[in-house]
C-alpha positions as a Markdown table, in Angstrom:
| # | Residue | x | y | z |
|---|---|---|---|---|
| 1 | Unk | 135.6 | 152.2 | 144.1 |
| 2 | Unk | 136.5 | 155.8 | 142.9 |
| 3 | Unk | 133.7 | 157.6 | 140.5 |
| 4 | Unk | 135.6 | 157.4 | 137.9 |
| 5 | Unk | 136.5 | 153.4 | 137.9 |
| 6 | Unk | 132.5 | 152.8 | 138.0 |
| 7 | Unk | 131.9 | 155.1 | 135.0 |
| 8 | Unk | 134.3 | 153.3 | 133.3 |
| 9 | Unk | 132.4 | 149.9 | 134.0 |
| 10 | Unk | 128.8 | 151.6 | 133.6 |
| 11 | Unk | 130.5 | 153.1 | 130.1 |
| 12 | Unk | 131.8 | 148.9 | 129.2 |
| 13 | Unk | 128.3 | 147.3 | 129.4 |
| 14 | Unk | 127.8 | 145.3 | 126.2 |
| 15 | Unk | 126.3 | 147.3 | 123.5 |
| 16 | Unk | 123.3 | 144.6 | 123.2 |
| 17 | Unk | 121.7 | 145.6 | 126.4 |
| 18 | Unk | 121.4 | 149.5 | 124.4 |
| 19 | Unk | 119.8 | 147.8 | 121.7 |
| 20 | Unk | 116.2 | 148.2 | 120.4 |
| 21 | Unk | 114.6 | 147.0 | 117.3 |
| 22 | Unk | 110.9 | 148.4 | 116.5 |
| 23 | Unk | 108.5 | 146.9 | 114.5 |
| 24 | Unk | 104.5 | 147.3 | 113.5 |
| 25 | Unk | 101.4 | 145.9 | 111.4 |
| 26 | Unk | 99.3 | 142.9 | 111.7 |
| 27 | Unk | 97.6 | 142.9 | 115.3 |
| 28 | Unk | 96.6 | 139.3 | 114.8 |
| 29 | Unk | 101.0 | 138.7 | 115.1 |
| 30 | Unk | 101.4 | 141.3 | 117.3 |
| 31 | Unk | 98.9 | 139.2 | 119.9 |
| 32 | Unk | 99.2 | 135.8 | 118.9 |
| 33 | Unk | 103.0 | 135.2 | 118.6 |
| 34 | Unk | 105.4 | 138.3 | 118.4 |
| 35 | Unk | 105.1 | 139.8 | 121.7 |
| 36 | Unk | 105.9 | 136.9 | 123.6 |
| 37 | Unk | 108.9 | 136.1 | 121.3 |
| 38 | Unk | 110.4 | 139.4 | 121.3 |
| 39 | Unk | 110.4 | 139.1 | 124.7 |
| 40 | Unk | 111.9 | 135.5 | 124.7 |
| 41 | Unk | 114.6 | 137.2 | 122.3 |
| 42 | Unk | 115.3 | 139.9 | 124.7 |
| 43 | Unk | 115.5 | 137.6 | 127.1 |
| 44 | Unk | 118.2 | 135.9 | 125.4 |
| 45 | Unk | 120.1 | 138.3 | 124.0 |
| 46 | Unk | 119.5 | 141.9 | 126.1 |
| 47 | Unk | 118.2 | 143.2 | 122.6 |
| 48 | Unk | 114.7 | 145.0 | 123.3 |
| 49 | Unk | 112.5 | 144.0 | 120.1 |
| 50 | Unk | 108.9 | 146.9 | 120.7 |
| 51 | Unk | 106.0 | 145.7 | 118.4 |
| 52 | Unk | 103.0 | 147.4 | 118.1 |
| 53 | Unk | 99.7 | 146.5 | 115.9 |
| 54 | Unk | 97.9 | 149.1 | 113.2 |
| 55 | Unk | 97.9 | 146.7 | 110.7 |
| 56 | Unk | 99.4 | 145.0 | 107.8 |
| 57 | Unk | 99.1 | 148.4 | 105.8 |
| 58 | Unk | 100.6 | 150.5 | 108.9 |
| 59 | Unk | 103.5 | 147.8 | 109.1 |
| 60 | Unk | 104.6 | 148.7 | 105.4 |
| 61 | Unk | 104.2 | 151.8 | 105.3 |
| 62 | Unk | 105.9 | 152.3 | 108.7 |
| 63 | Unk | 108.8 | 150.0 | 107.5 |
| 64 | Unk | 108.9 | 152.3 | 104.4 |
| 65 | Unk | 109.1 | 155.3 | 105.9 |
| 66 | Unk | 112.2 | 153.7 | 107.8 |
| 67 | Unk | 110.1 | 154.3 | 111.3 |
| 68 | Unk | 110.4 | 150.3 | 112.1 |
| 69 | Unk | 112.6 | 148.0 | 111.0 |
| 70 | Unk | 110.3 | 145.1 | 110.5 |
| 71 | Unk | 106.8 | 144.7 | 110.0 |
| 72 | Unk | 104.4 | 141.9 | 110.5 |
| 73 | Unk | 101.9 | 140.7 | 108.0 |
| 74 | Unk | 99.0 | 137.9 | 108.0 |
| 75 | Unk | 98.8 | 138.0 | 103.7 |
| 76 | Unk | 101.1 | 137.2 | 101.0 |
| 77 | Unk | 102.7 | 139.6 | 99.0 |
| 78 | Unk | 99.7 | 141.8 | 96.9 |
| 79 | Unk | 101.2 | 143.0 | 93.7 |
| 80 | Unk | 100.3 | 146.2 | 94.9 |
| 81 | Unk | 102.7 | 145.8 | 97.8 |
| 82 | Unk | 106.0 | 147.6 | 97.0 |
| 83 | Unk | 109.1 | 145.7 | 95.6 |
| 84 | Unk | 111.5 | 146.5 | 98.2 |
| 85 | Unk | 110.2 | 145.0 | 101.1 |
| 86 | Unk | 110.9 | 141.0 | 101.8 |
| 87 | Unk | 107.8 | 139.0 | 102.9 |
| 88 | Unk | 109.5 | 136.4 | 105.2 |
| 89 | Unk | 106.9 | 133.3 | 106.2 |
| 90 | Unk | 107.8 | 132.3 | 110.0 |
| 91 | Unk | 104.4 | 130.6 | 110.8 |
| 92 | Unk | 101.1 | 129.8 | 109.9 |
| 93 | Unk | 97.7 | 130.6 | 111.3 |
| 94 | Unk | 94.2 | 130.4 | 110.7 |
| 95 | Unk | 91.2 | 132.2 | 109.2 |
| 96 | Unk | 88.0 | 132.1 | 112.4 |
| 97 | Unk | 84.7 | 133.4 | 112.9 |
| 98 | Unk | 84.3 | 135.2 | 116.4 |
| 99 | Unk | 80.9 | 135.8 | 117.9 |
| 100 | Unk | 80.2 | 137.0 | 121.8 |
| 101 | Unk | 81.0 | 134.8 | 124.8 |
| 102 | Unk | 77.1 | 134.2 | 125.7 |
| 103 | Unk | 76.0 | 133.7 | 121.7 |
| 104 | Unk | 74.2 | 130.0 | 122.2 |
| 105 | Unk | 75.4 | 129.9 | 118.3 |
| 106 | Unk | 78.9 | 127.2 | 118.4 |
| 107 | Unk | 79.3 | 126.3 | 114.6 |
| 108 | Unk | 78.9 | 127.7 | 111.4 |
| 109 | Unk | 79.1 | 126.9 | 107.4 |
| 110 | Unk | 81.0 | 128.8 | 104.8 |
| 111 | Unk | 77.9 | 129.3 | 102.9 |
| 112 | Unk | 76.4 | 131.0 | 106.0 |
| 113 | Unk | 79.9 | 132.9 | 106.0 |
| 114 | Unk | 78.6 | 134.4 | 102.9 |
| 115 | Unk | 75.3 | 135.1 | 103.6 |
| 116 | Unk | 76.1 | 137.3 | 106.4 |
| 117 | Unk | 78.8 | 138.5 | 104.5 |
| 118 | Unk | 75.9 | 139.4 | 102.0 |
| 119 | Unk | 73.1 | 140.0 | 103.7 |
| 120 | Unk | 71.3 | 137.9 | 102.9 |
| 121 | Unk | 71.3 | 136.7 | 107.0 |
| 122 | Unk | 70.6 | 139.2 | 109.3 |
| 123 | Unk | 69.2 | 137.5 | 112.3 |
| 124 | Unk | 70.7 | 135.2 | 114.3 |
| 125 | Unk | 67.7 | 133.0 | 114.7 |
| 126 | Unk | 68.3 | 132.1 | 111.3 |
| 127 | Unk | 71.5 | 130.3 | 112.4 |
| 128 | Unk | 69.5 | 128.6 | 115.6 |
| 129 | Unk | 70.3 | 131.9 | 117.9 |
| 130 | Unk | 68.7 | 134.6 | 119.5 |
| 131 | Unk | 66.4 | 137.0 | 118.2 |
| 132 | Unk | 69.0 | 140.0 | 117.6 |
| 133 | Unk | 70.5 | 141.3 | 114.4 |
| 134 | Unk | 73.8 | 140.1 | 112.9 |
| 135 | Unk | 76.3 | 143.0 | 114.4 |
| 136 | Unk | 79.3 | 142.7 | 112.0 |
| 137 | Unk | 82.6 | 144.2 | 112.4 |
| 138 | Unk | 85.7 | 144.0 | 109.9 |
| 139 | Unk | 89.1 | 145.1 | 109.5 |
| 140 | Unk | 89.2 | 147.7 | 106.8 |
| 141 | Unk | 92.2 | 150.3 | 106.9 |
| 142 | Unk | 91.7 | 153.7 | 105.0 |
| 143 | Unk | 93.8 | 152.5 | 102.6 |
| 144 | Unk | 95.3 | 149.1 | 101.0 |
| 145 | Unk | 94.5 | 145.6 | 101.6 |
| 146 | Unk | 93.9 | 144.2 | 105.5 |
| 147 | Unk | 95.2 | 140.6 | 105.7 |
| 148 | Unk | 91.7 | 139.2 | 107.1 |
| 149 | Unk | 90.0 | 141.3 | 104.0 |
| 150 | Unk | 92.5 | 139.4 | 102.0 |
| 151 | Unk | 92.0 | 135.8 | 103.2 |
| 152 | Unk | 88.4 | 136.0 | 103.6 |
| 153 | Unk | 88.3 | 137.2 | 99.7 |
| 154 | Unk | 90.2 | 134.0 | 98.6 |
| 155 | Unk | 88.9 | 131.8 | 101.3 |
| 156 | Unk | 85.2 | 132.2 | 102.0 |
| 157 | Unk | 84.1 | 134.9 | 99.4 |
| 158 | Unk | 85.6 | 133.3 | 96.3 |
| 159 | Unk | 85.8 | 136.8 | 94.7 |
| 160 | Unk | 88.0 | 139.4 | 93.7 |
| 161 | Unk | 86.9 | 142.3 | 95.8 |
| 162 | Unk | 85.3 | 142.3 | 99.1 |
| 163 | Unk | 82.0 | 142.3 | 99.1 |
| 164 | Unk | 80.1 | 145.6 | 100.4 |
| 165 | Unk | 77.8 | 145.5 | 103.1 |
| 166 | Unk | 76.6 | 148.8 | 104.2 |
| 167 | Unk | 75.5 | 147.3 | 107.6 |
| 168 | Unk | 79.0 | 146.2 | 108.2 |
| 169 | Unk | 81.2 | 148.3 | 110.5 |
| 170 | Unk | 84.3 | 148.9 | 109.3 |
| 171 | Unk | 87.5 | 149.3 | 111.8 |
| 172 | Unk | 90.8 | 150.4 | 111.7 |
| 173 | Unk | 92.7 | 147.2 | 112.7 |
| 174 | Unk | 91.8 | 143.3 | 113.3 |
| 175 | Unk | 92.7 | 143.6 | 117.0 |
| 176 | Unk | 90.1 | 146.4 | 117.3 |
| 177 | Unk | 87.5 | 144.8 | 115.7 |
| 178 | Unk | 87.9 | 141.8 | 118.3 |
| 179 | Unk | 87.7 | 144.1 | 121.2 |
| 180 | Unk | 84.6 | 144.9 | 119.6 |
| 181 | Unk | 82.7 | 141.5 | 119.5 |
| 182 | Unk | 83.9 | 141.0 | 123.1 |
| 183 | Unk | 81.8 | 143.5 | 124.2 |
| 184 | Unk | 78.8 | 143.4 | 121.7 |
| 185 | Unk | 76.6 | 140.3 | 122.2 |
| 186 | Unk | 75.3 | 140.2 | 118.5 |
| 187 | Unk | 78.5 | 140.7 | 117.1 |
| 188 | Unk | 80.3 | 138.5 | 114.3 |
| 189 | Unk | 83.6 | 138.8 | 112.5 |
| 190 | Unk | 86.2 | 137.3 | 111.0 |
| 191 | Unk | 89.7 | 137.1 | 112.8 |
| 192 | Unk | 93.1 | 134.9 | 113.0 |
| 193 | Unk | 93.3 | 131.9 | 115.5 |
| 194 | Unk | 96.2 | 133.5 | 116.8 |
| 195 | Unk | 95.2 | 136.4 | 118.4 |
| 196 | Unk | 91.3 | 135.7 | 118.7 |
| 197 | Unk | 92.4 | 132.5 | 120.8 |
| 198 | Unk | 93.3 | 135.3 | 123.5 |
| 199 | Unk | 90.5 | 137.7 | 123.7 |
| 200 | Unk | 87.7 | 137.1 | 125.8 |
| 201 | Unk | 85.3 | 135.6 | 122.5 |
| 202 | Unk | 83.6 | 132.5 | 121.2 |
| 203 | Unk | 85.7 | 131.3 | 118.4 |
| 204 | Unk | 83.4 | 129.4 | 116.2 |
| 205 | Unk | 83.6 | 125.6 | 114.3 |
| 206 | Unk | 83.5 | 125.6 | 110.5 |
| 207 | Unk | 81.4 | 122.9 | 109.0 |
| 208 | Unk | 81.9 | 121.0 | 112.7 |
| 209 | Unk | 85.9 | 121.3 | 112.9 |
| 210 | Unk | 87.2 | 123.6 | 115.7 |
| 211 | Unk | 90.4 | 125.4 | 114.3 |
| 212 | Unk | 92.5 | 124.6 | 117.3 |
| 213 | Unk | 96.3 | 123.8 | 116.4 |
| 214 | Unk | 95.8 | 119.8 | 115.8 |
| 215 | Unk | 93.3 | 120.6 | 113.2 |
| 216 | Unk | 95.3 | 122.7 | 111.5 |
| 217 | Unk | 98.1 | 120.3 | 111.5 |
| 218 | Unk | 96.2 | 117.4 | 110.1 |
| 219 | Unk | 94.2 | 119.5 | 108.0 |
| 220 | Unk | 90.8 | 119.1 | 108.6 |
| 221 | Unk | 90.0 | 122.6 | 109.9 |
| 222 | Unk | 91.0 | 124.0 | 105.9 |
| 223 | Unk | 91.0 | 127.7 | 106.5 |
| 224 | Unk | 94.9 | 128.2 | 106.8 |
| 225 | Unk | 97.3 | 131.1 | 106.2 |
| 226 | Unk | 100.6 | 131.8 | 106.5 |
| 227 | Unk | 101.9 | 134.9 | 109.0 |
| 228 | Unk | 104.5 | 136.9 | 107.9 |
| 229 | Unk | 107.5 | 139.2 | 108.9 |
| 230 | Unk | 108.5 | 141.6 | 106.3 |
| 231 | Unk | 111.8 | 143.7 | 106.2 |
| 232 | Unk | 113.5 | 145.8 | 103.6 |
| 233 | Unk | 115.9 | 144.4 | 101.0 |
| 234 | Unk | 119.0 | 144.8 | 103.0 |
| 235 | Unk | 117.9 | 144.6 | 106.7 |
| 236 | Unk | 119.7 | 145.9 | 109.5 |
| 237 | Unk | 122.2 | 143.6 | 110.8 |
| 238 | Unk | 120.6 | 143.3 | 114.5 |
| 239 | Unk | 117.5 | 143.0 | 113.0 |
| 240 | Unk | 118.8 | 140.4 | 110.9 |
| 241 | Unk | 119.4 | 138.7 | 113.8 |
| 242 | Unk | 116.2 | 138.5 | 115.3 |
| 243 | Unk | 114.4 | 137.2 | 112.2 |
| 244 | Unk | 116.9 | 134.4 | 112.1 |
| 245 | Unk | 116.2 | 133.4 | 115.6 |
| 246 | Unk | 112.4 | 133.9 | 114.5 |
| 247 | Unk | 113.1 | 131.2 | 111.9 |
| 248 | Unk | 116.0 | 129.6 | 114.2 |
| 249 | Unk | 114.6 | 125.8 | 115.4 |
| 250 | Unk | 115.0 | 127.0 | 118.8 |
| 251 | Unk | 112.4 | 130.1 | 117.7 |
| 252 | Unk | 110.4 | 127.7 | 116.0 |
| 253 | Unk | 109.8 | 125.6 | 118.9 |
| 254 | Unk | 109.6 | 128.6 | 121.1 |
| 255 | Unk | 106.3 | 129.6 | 118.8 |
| 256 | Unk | 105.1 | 126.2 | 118.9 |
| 257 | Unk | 104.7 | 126.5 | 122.4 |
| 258 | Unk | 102.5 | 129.4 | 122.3 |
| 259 | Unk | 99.8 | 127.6 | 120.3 |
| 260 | Unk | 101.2 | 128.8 | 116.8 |
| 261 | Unk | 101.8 | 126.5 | 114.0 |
| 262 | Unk | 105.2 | 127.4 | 113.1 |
């Protein structure tokens, strides 16, 4: 074959297998479910889909800046969000308490939610643990509202701002916050099922009710949320695409598979 017959055939490869679509924000997506359906979707298709976390804020900002063409999100729509991006719900997950592999603590109440939350608890023997103080971590981006801020605020909190607690550390991203509490035994935070259900961390019962997906099906386990892709007004037409495949049955059942509600 002369050099210039396979340039020709190098030069007719499908567009699709040039393609890339990028998008950013909410870690607990980016762990629980998007990765592995991006790459399903490239799979598929020959379109690379990169997603990286940073957070529901990054993800908005990002797609605003036109520096992704979608973004991921674990909270509805805040009136402060901005009115020309689409929030687009493709699955649900849940709102869990995360604590360190060896904590002997296994289940916990909303109003003991709240008192670490408040303070008020401050030493895990007052939950039946060790003798150690409450290490907790959360999710709070310099600017805007995280997702688990947001669901723990409606959710657990039942107020209209987070509460404050100065022995609280506060992290950049959700993801970071559970590499955190897997390496900290007297750590505690709030997470989403989807991506805390990966790291190497005790996920806790609420009131007795594991939140694994049957639970959240039937209801029992109460603490649900629904996960998010956002997109401008007028996507892109291949990212068009991949959202509908997201939504798609055959991209419903692919994030069924991995454990997800969808």
């Amino acid at each position: 074959m002369s050099i210039t017959l396979l340039l020709g055939c190098l030069t007719n490869i499908p567009d699709a297998y040039s393609a890339q679509i990028v998008g950013s924000g909410c870690s607990v997506s980016n762990l629980g479910y998007l990765s592995e359906i991006a790459g399903e979707y490239e799979r598929l298709t020959g379109v690379k889909v990169l997603v990286r976390g940073g957070g529901t804020v990054v993800g908005i900002e990002d797609l605003r800046a036109g520096r992704v063409d979608f973004a991921a999100s674990c909270r509805e729509k805040a009136a402060s969000d901005p009115d020309d991006v689409e929030f687009i719900q493709v699955a649900w997950d849940a709102l869990v308490f995360i604590v360190h592999k060896s904590n002997p603590v296994n289940d916990i109440s909303p109003d003991d939610i709240r008192a670490i939350c408040k303070g008020k608890i401050t030493n895990w023997k007052e939950l039946k643990g060790r003798n150690a103080t409450v290490k907790i971590f959360r999710s709070r981006p310099g600017k805007g509202l995280s997702g688990i801020d947001d669901s723990m605020r409606k959710m657990v909190l039942q107020v209209e701002k987070p509460h404050e607690n100065p022995n609280a550390l506060s992290l950049a991203s959700t993801g970071i916050v559970e590499q955190m509490v897997e390496k900290t035994p007297e750590g505690f935070a709030a997470s989403g099922f989807s991506s805390a259900r990966k790291r190497d961390v005790k996920i806790l019962k609420v009131n007795g009710v594991y939140p694994d997906k049957n639970n959240l099906m039937n209801g029992r386990y109460t603490l649900k949320r629904p996960l998010f892709i956002l997109t401008p007004k007028k996507p892109k037409p291949e990212t068009k695409k991949f959202i509908d495949f997201v939504l798609s049955k055959e991209g419903q059942r692919f994030i069924s598979s991995q454990g997800i509600v969808s």
